[in-house]
N, C-alpha and C positions, 0 to 999 in steps of 0.2 A: 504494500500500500504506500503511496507519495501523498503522504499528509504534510499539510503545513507545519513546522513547528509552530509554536508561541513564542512571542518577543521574550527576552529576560530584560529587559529596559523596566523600571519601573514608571508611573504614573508622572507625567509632565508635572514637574515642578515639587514634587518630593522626593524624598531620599531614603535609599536602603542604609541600615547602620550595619553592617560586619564587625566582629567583636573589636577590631582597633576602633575603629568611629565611634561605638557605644562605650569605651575606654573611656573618651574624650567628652562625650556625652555626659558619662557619670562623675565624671572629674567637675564635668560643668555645673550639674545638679547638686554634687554634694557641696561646693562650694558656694552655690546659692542658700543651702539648706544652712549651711553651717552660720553663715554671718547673717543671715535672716533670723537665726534663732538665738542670737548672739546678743540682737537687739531684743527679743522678749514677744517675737511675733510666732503666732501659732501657724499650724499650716490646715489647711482645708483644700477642698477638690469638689468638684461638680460632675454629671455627664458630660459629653460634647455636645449632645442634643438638648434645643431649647424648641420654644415656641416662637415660631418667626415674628411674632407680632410684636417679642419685646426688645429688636432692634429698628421695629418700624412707629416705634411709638415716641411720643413729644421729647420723655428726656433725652434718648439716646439716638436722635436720628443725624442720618449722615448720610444723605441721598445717594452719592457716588456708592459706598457700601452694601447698602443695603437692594439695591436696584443692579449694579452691576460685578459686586463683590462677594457678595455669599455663596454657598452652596445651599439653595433650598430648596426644598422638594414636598410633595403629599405622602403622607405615609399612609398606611394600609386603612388607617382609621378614617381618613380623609382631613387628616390636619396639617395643615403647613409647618413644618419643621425647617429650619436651618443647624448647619455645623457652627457652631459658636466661632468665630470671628475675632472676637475680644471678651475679656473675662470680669471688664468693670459691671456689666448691665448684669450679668450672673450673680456675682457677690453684692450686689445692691438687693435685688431679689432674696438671696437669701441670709441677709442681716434682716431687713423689712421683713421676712418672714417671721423670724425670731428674736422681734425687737424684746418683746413684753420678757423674755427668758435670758437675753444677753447681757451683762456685764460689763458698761460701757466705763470707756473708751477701751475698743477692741482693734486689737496688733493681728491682723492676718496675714498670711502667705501662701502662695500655691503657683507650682509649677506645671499648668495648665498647654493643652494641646487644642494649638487654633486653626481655622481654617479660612484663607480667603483667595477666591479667584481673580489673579491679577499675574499680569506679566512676569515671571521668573527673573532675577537681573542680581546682581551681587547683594547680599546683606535681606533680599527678600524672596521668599519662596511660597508656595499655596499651600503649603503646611509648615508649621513651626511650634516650637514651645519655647513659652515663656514666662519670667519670674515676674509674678506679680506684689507687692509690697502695698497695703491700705492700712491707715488707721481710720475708725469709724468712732464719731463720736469726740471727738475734740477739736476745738472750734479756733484754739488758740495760736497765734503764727509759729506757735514754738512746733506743733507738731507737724506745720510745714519745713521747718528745719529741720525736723528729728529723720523726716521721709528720705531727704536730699542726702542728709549725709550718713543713712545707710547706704544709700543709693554709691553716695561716695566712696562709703567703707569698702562695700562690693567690688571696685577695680582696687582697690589696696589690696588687699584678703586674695585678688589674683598675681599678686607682683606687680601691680602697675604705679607709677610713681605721680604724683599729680601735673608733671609737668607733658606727661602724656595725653590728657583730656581737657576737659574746660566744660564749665557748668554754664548753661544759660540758662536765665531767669527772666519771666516776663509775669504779669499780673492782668486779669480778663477784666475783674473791677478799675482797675488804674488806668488801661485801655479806655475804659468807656467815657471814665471820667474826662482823659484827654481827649477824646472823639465830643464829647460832649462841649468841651471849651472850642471847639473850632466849629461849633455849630452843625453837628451831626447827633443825634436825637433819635433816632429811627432806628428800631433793636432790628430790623430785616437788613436793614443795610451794614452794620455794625455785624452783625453773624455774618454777610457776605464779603466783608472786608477780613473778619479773622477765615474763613475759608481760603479768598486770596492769598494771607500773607502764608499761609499753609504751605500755599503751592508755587511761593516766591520763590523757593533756589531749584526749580523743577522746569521752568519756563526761563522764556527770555525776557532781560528788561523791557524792551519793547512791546509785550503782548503784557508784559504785571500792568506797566501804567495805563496801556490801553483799556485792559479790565480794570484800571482803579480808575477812569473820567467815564468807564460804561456804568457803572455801579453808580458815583457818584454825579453824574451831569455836572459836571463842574471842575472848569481846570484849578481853580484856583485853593478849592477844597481838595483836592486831588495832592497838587505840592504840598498843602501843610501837613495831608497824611503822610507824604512821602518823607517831611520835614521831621516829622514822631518817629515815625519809624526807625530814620537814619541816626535819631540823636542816641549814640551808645554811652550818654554818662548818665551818672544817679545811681540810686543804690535804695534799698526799702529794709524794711524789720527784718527780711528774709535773709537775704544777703547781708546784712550787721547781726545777724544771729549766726551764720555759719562761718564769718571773717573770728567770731569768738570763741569758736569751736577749733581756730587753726587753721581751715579750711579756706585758704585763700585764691584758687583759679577759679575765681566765680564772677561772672560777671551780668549786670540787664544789658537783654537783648530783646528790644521793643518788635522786632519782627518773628519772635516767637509765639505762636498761634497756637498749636496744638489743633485739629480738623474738630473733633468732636463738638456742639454745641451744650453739651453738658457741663462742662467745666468753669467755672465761677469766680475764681481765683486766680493763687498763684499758680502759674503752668513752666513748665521746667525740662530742660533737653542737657543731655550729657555729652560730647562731640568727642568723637577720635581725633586726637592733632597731629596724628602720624599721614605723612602725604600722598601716603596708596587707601588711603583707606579713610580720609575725611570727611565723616558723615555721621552724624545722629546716630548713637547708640540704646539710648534707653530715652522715654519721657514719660511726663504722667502731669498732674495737677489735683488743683481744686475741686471737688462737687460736690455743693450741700442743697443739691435738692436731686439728684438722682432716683432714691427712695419716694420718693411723691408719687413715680410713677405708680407705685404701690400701697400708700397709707399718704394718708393726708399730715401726719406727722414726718418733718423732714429729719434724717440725722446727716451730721455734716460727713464729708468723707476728704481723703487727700491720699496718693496713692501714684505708684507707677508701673512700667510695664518695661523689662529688658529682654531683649530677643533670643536665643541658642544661635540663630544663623549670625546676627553682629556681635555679639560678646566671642565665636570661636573668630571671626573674622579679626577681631582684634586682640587676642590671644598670639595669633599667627605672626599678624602684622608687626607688633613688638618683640614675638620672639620671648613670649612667656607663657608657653604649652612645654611644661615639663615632659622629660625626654620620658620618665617612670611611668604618665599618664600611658602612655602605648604599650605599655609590656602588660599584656592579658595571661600570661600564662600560669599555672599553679608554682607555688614557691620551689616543690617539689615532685622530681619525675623520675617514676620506677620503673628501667629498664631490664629486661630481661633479657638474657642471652640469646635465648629460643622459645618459641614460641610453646613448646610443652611448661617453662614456666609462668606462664600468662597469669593461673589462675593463683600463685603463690604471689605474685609480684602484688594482684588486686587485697590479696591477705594482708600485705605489711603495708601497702595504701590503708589499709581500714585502719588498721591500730596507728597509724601516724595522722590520719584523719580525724582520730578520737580526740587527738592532740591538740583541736584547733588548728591545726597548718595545712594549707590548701598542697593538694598534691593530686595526679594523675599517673597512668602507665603509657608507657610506649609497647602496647600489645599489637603493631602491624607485623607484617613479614620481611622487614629493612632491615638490614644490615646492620650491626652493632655500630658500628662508626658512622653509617649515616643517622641512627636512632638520636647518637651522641649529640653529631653535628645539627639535626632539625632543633633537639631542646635549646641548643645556645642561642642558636636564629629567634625561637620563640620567646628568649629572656629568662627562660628559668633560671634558679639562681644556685639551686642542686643540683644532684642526680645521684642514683645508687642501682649498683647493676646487679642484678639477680640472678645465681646462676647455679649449676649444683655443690659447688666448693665452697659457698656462702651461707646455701643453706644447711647444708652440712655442717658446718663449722659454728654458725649461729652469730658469724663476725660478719659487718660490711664497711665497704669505705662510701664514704660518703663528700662526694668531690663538689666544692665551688667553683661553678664556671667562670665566674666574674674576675675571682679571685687566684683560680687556679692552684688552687691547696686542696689538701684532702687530708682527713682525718678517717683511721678505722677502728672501731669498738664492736659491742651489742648494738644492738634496735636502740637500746632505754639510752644506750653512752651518745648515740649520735643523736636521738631528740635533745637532750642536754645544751650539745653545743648548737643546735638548731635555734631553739629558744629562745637561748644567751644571747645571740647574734638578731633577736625581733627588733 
């Protein structure tokens, strides 16, 4: 029969992990987990499945998104579902669920799997996970510093040095007010002006100002916008809270927009300063009325979202993707001479397994020396070879590759120095 095969290509615009990629993956998680919990923040998780309705609704709408970005579909029951997208409007839903039972001010965290259809291009892809960081329930600008310099602490906690990044800061209220002194008043036009500035470093300057005299009918309203935007001095509670903290590559940047119309406040972008790779890595902001969508009781929130596709991009870029990240293999591997000792070799894995120490066997049909040579390839950091004169004897050596020494005892004599050496 001449059957077609099947592609092994995956899905346009996501990725297969192979145990190195998921190496790096969990190198990426655990390091989020760690300085996430470091600050006092809990972690929680949701489905991927929502109801489509709660990114077509007033708080969280974002026309582009939701119209040509989701994945939505009818499911069996005849209800429009979407693959979640973004994990603000989720965690808003289920605080507002369990307002009456929760313990406010609440530290969350989750490293959620999203979904959006959109062009594949560096730093962005149609599937991704990301660390999300909310406090809910305090209203005070301190706990918008507190967000930022986790948010901060996160590239320290990876090696990165502050003179790698730069923090921008902008404000949605402080915006309006400024829009408001130049005689702009009009909350549709002010949301169409933060969508713009959104998509300022995405365009050309000649199509920004052309959409900023289409939006506004008015050249001369138009420069004083351009005049706000351009002016990069001044400084607010935010940024004089986090120059107190030490935290000093932080600067207002009046053209930071952030897309969503939910956002109320302070809004905030982290930037790679490396020059293959300068681009927005993480942002988040304000929202204290998100939850309305749900209870007529608003709680305040402030909160960000960092990517796996831009944090490994900037990993790389700097040259702070430790080399250990990559080494998947068991600390130790039981090689047997012949394959009649296969079944003794998985014997003294068990009692070294018991031990807490990862270890595996070399039970194919290879060659002692290429058995050898695959575990060094693979990073293992031992090896003890199996054979009839070993087990007879009840003695094995037990050789570092790394190291190229070798010690021979009992089983109990080489866990010993195994241990010692954790």
């Amino acid at each position: 029969m001449n059957k077609s095969k099947l592609s092994t290509d995956s899905y346009k615009g996501v990725r297969d992990f192979y145990p190195a990629d998921m190496a790096v993956q969990n190198y990426i998680f655990e390091t989020w987990s760690k300085t996430a919990k470091s600050f006092g923040y809990e972690n929680y998780d949701a489905s991927i499945l929502e109801p489509a309705e709660l990114y077509k609704a007033k708080g969280a709408e974002n026309e582009e998104m939701v119209n040509e970005q989701t994945y939505t579909f009818i499911d069996r029951g005849n209800r429009e579902v979407t693959l979640r997208p973004e994990m603000t409007p989720t965690v808003a839903r289920m605080v507002a669920g369990k307002r009456r039972e929760l313990q406010f001010p609440l530290r969350w965290y989750s490293i959620p799997n999203l979904f959006r259809y959109e062009r594949p291009q560096r730093g962005r892809l149609r599937e991704h996970w990301q660390l999300n960081c909310d406090i809910f329930g305090a209203d005070d600008y301190t706990a918008d510093v507190e967000v930022i310099a986790l948010a901060y602490q996160l590239l320290i906690d990876f090696g990165a040095t502050p003179d790698m990044f730069e923090i921008l800061i902008n404000n949605r209220r402080e915006m309006t007010e400024l829009y408001n002194k130049i005689g702009i008043t009009d909350d549709g036009k002010i949301n169409q002006l933060s969508q713009l500035n959104d998509r300022k470093n995405k365009i050309s300057i000649d199509q920004y100002n052309e959409t900023l005299v289409e939006i506004l009918g008015d050249m001369n309203l138009a420069t004083a916008v351009t005049e706000i935007i351009e002016n990069i001095s001044g400084e607010n509670q935010v940024t004089k809270g986090l120059f107190d903290l030490d935290i000093t590559n932080v600067k207002i940047d009046r053209s930071i927009a952030r897309g969503f119309n939910y956002y109320t406040g302070t809004i905030f972008e982290i930037v790679d300063r490396h020059e293959e790779n300068n681009r927005a890595m993480l942002g988040g902001g304000r929202y204290d009325n998100l939850t309305q969508m749900f209870s007529d009781e608003p709680i305040s929130g402030i909160g960000f979202g960092m990517g796996d596709v831009t944090m490994k991009d900037f990993l790389i870029s700097h040259n702070l993707l430790p080399n250990t990240v990559m080494l998947t293999a068991a600390k130790i591997k039981i090689i047997p001479t012949e394959t009649e000792y296969n079944l003794d070799s998985q014997k003294i894995a068990q009692q070294i397994r018991a031990r807490g120490i990862s270890v595996d066997t070399a039970i194919g049909t290879k060659k002692l020396g290429k058995k050898i040579a695959d575990a060094a390839l693979q990073g293992v950091t031992y090896i003890i070879v199996i054979g009839p004169n070993e087990l007879a004897q009840g003695k094995f050596t037990l050789k570092n590759l790394p190291l190229n020494t070798e010690e021979t005892g009992s089983l109990e004599d080489l866990l010993t120095v195994i241990l010692s050496n954790k």
